[in-house]
Structure formats: structure tokens, C-alpha cells
MDAnalysis code that builds the backbone (N, CA, C; Angstrom):
import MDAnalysis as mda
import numpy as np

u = mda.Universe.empty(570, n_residues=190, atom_resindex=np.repeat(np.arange(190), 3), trajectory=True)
u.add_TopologyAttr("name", ["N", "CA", "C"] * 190)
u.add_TopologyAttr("resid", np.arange(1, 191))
u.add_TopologyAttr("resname", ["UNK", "UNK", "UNK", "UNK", "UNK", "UNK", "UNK", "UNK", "UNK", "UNK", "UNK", "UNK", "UNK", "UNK", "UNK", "UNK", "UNK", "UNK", "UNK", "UNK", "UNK", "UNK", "UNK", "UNK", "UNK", "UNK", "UNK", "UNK", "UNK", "UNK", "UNK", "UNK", "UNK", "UNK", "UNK", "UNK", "UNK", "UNK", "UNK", "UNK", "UNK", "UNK", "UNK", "UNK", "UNK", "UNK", "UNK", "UNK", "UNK", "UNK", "UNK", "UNK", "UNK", "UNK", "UNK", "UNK", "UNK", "UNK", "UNK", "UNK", "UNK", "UNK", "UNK", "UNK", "UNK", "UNK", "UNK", "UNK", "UNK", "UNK", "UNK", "UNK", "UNK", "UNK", "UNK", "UNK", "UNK", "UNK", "UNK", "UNK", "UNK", "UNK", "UNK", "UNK", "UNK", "UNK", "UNK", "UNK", "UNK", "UNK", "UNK", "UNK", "UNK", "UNK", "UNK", "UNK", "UNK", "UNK", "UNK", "UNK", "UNK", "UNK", "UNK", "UNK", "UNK", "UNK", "UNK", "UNK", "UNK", "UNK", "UNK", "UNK", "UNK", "UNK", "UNK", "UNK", "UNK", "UNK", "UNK", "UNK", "UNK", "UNK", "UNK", "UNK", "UNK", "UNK", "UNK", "UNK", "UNK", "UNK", "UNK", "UNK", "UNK", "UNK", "UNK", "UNK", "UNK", "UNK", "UNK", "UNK", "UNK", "UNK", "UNK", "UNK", "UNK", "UNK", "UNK", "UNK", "UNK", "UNK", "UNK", "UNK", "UNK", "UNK", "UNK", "UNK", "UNK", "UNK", "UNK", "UNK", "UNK", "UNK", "UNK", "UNK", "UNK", "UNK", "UNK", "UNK", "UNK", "UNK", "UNK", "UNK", "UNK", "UNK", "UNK", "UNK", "UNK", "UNK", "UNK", "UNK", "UNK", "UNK", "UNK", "UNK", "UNK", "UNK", "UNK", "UNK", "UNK", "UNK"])
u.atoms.positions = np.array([
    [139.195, 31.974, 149.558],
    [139.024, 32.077, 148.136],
    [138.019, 31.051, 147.626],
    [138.622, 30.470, 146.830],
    [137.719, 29.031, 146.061],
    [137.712, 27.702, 146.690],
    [136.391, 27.853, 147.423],
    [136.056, 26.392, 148.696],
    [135.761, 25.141, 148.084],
    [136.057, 24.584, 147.520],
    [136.047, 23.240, 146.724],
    [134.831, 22.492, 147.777],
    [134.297, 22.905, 148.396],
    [133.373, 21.764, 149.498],
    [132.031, 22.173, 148.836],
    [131.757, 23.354, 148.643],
    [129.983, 23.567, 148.310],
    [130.126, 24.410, 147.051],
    [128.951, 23.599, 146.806],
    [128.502, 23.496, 145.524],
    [127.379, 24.395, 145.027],
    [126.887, 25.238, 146.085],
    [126.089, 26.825, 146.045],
    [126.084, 27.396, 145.078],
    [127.406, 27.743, 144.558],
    [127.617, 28.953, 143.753],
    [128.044, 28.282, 142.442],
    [127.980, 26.847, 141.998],
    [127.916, 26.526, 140.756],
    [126.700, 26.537, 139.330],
    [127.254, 26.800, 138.243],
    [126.305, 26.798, 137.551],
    [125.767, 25.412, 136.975],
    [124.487, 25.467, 136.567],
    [123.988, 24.319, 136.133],
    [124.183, 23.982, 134.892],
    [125.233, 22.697, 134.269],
    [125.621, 22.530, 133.230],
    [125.184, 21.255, 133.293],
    [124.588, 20.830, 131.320],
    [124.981, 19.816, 130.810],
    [123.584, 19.474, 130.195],
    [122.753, 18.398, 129.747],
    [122.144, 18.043, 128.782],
    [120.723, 18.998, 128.822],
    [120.111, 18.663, 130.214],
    [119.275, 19.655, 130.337],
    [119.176, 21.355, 130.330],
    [120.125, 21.681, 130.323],
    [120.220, 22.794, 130.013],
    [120.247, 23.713, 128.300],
    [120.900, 22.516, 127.597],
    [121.063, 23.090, 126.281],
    [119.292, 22.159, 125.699],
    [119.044, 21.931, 126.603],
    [117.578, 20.901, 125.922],
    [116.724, 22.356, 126.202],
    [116.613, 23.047, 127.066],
    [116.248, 23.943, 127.685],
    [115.942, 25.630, 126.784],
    [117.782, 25.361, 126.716],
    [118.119, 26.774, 125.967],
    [117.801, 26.183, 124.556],
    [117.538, 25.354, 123.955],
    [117.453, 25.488, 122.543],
    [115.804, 25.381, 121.770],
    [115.086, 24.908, 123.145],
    [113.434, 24.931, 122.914],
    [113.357, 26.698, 123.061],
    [114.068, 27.403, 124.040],
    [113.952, 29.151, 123.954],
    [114.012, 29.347, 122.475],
    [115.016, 29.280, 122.250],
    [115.192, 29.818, 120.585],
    [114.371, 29.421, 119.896],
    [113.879, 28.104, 119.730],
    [112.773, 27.542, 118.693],
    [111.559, 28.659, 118.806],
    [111.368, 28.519, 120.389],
    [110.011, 29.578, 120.491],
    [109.915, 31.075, 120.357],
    [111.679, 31.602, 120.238],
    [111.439, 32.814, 120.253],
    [111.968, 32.785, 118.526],
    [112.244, 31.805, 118.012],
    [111.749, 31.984, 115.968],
    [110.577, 31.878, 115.532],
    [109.747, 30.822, 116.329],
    [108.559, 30.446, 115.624],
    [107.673, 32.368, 115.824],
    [107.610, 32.758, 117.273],
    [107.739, 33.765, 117.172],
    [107.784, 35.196, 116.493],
    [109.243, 35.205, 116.167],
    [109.361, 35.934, 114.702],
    [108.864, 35.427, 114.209],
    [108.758, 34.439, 113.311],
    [108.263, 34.146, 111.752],
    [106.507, 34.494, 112.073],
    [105.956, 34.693, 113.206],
    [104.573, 34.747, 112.985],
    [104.479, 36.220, 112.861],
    [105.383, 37.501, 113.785],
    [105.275, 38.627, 113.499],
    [105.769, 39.102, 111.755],
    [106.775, 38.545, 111.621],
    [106.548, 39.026, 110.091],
    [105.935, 38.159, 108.956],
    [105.339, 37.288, 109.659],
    [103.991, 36.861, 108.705],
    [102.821, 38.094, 108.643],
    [102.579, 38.616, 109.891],
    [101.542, 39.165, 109.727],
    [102.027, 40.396, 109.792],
    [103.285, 40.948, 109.477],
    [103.701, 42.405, 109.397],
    [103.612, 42.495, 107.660],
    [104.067, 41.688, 106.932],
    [103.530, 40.620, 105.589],
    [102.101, 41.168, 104.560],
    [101.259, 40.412, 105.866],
    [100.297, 40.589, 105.272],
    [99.586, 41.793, 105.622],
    [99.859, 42.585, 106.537],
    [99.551, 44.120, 106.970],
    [100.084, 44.704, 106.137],
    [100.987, 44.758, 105.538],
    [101.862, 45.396, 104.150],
    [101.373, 45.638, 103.131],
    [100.709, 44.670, 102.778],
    [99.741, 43.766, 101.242],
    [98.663, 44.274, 101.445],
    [97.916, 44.509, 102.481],
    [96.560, 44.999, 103.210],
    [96.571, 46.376, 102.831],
    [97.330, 47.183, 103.691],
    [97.528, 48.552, 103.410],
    [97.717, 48.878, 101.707],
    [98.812, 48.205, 100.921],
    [99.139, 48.446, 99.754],
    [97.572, 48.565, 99.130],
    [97.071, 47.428, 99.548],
    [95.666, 47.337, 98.353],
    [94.709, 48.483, 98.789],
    [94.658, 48.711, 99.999],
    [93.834, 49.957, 100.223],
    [93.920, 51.044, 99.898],
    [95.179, 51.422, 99.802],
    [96.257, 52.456, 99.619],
    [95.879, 53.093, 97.660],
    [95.497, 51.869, 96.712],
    [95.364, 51.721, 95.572],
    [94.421, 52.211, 95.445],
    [93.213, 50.878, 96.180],
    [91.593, 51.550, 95.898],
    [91.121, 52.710, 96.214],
    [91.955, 53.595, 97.307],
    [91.410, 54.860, 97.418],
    [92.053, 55.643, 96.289],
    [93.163, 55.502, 96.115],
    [93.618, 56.587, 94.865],
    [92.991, 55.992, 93.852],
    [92.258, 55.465, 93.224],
    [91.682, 54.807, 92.275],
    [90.038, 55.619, 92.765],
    [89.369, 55.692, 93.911],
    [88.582, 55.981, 94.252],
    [88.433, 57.586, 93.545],
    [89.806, 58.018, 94.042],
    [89.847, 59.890, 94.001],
    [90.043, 59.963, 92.547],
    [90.624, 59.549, 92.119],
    [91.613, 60.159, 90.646],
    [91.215, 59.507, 89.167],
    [90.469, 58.128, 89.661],
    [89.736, 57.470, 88.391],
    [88.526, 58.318, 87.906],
    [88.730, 59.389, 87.726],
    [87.434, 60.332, 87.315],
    [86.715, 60.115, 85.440],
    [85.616, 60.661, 85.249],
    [85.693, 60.898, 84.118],
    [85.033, 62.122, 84.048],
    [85.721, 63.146, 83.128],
    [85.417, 64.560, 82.896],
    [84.475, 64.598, 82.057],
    [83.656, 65.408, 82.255],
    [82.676, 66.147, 81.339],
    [83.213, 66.984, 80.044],
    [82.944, 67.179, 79.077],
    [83.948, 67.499, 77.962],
    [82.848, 68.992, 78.048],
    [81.764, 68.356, 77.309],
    [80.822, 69.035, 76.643],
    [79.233, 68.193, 76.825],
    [77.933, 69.201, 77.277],
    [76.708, 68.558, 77.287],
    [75.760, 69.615, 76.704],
    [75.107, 68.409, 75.738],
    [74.291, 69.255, 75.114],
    [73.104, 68.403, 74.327],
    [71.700, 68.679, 74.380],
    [70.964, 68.266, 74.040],
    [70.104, 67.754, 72.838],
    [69.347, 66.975, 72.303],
    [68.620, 67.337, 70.895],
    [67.209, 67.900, 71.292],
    [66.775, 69.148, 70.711],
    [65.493, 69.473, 70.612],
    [64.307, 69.153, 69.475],
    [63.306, 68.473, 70.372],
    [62.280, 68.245, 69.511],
    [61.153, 68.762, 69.989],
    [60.175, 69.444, 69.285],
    [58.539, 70.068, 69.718],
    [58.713, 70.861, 71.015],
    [60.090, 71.825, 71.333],
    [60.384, 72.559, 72.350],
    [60.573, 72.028, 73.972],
    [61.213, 70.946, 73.516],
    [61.332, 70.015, 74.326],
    [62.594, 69.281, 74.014],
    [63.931, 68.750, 75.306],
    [65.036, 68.170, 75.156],
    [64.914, 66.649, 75.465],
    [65.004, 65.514, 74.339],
    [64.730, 64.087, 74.538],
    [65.659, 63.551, 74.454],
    [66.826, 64.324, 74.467],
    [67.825, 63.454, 74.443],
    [68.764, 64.412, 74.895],
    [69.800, 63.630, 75.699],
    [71.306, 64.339, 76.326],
    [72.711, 63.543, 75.668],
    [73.416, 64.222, 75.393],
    [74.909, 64.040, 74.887],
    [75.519, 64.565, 75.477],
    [76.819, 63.261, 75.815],
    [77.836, 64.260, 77.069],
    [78.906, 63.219, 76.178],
    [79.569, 64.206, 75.970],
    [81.249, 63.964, 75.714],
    [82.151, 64.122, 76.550],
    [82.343, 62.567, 76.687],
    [83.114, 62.982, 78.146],
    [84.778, 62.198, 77.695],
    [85.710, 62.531, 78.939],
    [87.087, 61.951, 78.528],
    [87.387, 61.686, 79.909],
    [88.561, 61.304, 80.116],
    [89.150, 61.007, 81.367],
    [89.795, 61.700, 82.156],
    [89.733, 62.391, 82.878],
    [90.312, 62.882, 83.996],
    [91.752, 63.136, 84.268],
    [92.451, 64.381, 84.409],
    [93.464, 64.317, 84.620],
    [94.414, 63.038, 85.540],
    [95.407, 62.127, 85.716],
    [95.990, 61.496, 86.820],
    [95.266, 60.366, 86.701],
    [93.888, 59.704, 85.667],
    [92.833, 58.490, 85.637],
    [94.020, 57.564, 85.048],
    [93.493, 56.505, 85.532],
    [94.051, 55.049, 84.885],
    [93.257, 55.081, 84.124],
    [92.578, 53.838, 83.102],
    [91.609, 53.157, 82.225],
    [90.347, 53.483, 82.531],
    [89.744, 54.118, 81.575],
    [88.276, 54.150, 82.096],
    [87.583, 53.123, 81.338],
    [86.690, 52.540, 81.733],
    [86.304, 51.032, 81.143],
    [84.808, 51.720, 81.206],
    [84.587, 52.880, 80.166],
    [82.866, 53.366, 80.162],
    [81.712, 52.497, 80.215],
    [81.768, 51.141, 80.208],
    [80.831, 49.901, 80.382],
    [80.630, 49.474, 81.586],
    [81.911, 49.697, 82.502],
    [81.399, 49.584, 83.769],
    [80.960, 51.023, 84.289],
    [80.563, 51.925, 84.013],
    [80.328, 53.539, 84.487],
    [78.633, 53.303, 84.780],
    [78.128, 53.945, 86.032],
    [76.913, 53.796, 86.110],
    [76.228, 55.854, 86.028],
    [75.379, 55.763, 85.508],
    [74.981, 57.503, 85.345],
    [73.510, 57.587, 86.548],
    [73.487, 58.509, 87.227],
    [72.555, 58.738, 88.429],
    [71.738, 59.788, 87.697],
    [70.646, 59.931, 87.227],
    [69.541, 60.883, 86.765],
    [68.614, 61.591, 88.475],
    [68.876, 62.553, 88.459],
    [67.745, 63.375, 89.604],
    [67.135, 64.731, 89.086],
    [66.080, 64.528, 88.594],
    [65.104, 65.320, 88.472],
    [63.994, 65.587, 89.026],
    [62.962, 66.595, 88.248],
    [61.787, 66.585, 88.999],
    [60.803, 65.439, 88.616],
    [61.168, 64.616, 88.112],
    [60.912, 62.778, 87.646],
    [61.300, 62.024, 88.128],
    [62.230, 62.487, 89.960],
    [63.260, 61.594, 90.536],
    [64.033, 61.154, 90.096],
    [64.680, 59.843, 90.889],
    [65.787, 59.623, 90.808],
    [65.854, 58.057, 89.981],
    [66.888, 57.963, 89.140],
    [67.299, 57.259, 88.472],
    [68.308, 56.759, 87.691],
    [68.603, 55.347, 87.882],
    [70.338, 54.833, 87.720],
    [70.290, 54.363, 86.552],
    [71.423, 54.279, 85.450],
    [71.491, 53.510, 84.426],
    [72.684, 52.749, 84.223],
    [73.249, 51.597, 84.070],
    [74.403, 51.226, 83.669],
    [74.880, 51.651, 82.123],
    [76.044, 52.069, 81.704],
    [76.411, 52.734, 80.906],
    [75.741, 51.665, 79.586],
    [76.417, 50.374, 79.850],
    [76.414, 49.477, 78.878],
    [75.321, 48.525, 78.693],
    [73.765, 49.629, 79.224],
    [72.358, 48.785, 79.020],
    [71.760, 50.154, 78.850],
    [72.471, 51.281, 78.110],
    [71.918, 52.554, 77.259],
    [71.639, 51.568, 75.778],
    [69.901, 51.538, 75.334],
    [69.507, 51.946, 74.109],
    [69.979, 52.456, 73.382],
    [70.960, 53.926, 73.248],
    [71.507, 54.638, 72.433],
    [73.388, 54.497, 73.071],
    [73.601, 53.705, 72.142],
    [75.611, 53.445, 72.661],
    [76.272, 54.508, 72.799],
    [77.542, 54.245, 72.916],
    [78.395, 55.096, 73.274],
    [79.491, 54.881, 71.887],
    [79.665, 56.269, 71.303],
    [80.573, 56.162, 70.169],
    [81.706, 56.659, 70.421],
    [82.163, 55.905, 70.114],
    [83.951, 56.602, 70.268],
    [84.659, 57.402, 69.375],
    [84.574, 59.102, 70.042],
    [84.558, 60.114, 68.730],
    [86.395, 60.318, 68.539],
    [87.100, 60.151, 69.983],
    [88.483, 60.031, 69.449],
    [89.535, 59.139, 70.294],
    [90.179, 58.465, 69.800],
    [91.126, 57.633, 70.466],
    [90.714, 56.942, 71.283],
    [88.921, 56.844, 71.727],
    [88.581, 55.370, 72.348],
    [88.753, 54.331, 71.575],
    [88.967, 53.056, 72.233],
    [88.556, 52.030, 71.500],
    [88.103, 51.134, 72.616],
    [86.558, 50.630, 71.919],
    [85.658, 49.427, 72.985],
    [85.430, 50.141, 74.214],
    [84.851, 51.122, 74.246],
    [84.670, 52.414, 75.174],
    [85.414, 52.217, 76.380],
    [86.837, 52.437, 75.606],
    [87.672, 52.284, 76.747],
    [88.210, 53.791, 76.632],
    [88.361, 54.478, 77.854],
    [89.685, 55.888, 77.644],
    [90.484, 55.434, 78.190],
    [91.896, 55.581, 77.035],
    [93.057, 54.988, 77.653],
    [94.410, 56.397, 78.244],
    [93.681, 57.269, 77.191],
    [94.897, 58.372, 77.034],
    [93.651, 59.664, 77.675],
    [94.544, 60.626, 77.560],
    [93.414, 62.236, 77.891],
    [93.260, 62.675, 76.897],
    [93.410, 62.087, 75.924],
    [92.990, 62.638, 74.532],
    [91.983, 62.069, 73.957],
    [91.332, 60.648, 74.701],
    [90.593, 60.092, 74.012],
    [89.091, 61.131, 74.039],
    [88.138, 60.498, 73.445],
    [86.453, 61.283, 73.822],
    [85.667, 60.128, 72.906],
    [84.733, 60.129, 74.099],
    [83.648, 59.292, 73.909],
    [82.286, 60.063, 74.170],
    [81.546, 60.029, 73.017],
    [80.145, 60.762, 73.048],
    [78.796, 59.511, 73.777],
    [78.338, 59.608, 74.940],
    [77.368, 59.221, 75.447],
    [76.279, 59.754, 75.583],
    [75.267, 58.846, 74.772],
    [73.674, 59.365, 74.245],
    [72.675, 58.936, 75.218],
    [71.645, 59.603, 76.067],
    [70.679, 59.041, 77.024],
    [69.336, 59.513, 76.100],
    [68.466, 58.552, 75.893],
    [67.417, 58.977, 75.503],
    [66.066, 59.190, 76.892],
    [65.975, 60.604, 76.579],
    [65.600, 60.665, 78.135],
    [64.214, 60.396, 78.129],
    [63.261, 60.382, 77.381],
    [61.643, 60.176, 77.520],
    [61.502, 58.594, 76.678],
    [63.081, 58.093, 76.301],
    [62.555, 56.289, 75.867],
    [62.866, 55.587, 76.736],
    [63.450, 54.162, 76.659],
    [63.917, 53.366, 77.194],
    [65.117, 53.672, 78.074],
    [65.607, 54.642, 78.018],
    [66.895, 54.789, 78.585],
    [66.543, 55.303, 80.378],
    [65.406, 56.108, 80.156],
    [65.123, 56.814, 81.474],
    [63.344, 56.558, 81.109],
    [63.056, 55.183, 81.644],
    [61.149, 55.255, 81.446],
    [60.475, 56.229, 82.247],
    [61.144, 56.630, 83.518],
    [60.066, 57.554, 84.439],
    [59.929, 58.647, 84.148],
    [61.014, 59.080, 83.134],
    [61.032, 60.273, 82.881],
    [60.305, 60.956, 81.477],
    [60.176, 62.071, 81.433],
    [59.602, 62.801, 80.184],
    [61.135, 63.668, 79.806],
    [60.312, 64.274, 78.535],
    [61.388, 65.322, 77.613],
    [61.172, 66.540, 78.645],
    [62.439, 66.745, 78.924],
    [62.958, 68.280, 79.443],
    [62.149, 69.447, 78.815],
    [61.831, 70.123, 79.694],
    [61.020, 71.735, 79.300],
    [62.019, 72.353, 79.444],
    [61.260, 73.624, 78.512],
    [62.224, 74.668, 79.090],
    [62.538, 74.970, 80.323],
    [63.550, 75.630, 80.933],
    [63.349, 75.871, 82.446],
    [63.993, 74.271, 83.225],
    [63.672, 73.438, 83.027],
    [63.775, 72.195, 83.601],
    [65.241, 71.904, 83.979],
    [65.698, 71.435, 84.980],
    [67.061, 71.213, 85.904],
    [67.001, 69.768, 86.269],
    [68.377, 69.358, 86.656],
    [68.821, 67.503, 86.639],
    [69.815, 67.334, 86.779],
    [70.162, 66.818, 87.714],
    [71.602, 66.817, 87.899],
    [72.487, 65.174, 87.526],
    [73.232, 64.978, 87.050],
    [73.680, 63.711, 86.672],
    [74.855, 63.311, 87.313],
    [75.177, 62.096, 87.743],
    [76.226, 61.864, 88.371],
    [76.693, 60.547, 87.622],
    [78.215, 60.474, 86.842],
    [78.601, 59.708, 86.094],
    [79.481, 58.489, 87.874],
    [79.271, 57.727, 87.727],
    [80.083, 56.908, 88.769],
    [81.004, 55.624, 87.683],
    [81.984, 55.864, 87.974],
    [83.371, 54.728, 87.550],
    [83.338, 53.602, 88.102],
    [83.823, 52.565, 87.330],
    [84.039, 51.255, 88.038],
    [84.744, 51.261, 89.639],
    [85.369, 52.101, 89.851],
    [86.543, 52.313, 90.697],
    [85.591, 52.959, 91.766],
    [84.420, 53.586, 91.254],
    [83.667, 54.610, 92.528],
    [83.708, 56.223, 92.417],
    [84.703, 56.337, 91.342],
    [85.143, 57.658, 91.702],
    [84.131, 58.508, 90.715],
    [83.942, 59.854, 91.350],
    [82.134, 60.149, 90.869],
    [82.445, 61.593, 90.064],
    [81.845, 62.179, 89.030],
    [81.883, 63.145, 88.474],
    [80.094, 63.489, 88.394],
    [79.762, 65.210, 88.856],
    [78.495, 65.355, 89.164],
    [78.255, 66.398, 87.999],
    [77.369, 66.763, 86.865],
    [77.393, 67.670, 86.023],
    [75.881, 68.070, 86.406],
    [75.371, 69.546, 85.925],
    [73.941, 70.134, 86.108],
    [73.743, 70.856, 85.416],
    [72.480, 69.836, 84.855],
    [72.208, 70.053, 83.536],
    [70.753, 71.104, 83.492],
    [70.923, 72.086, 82.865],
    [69.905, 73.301, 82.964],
    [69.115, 73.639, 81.493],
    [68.364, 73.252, 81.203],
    [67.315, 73.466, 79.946],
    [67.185, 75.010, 79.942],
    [68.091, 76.118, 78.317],
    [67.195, 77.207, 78.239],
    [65.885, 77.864, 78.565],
    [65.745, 79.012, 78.937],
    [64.181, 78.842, 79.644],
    [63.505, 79.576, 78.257],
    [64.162, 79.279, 77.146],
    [63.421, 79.441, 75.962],
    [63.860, 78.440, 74.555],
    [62.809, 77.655, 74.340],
    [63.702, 77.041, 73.393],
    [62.520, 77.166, 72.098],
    [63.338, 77.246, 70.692],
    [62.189, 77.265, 69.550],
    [62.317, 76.358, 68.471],
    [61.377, 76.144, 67.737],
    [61.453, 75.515, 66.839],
    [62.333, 75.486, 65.653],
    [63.081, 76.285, 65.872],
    [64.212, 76.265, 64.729],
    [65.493, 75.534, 65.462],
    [65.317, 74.951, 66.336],
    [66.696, 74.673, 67.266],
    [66.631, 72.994, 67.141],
    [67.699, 72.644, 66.932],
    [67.612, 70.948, 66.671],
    [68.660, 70.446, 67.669],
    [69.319, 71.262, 68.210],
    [70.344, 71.223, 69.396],
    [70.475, 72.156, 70.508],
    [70.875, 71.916, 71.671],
    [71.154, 73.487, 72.239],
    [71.699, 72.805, 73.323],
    [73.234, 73.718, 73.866],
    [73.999, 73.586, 74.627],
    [73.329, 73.551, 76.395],
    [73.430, 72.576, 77.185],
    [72.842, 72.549, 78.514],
    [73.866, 72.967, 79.793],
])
């Protein structure tokens, strides 16, 4: 049975051992605490990405209505009433940049270094859209300061505009000049 002479089959007890077993544990906490440090900040990571893309998709701003002023059979100016997008947070129209491509090329404007402002025809305020009810009328003067490379729209004449949001998220409208316009016309729908 139990040989009291050898000492083979005993276990190793006493200071060194719990000195032993208790540096394990330290190292297998420090351990944890570094995986859910950085399970943590992988969390926070994803969350914020997770935001900026739906902010990317859904921060839109809609086109309401576009339509031009005619002068000497020719369109010098564009008006777009635009509002916010179904599912949009805040549209902050000052940070909105507008992309002009015509047969005058291509050309960027920041909303809030338009010559001709932006009026707030309902429930904006400080060209902000807060609700889907708001509307804000934005004026480009296209043969002044607003667009220098460009001339007044002919008849016939095509351009496509791309409104871009602070957020990125892009709304593309195409804008088509009657291929007859007359002198009795002081406006006309594009």
C-alpha cells in the first residue's frame, strides 16, 4: 500500500509553489484585461464606422423642384429647392458642396461661398433642414461669380449637378434647358 520510504509520488508543496501559482493568475488577468481592452476599443471602432456609413447613405438632400431664370433666351441662373431626404439627420446646407458638369466642364462650389444665398422658404433656419418639411431655395448664378467658366445655358444645353453633404452622401439631378425658349419667358422649369 502506502510506502512511507520514497518520496516519488509526492506532491510539491509550500512557498514556491503558491509564489508560482499566483504569478499564473496575475498573467493570465493582465491578459484578460488587455483582450477586453481591445475588444473595447474594436466596439467603439466598429460603432463609429457603423454611423459614418449610415450617415454616408441616408444623409441625403432631395431635390424638391429646379428651375431656371431666363434672360435674352438664355438660362443664368438655376434654383433648386431642395429639402432633406427621407431617414436624413441635420442637413447643415453650408457644409453641402454642388459639382457643375457641363459642356464648360467641370466645376465645384461650396454652398456657403454662393454670391446668391440660400433662403429659407420653409421651416429652415440658418440653412439648416431639421425636419422633412423644411425647404430651402438655392440660387447659382451660372454665367457670374458663382460658376466663372461657365456661360448662360442655351437652349438645348444639358449639366448635370451633384449636391454632396457634409456627411458625403450625394444627390445627382440633370438639368436639361428647353430646346426652345422665348422672350416672353422669365422662368422655365429644367
Amino acid at each position: 500500500m502506502f510506502d512511507a520510504t520514497t518520496d516519488d509520488d509526492r506532491g510539491q508543496v509550500g512557498i514556491g509553489t503558491l509564489i508560482v501559482f499566483i504569478a499564473m493568475v496575475l498573467v493570465a488577468a493582465i491578459a484578460a484585461g488587455v483582450l477586453i481592452n481591445t475588444a473595447g476599443f474594436l466596439q467603439t471602432q466598429a460603432e463609429a464606422t457603423g454611423q459614418e456609413s449610415t450617415s454616408q447613405v441616408s444623409d441625403r438632400i432631395q431635390i424638391v423642384s429646379q428651375s431656371g431664370n431666363v434672360t435674352d433666351n438664355t438660362v443664368d441662373e438655376l434654383n433648386f429647392v431642395v429639402a432633406k431626404a427621407p431617414g436624413s439627420g441635420f442637413i447643415d446646407l453650408n457644409q453641402t458642396t454642388i459639382e457643375f458638369l457641363g459642356s464648360d466642364g467641370q466645376e465645384t462650389i461650396q454652398v456657403e461661398d454662393l454670391n446668391t444665398s440660400v433662403e429659407n422658404i420653409l421651416g429652415a433656419d440658418d440653412d439648416v433642414l431639421t425636419d422633412s418639411s423644411d425647404r430651402a431655395l438655392v440660387t447659382v448664378d451660372v454665367e457670374g461669380d458663382d460658376l466663372p467658366d461657365y456661360s448662360a445655358l442655351a437652349e438645348g444645353d444639358r449639366m448635370s449637378v451633384t449636391f454632396t453633404t457634409g456627411s458625403g452622401a450625394t444627390t445627382t439631378a440633370e438639368i436639361r434647358v428647353p430646346t426652345t425658349l422665348t422672350n416672353d419667358q422669365t422662368s422655365v422649369r429644367l
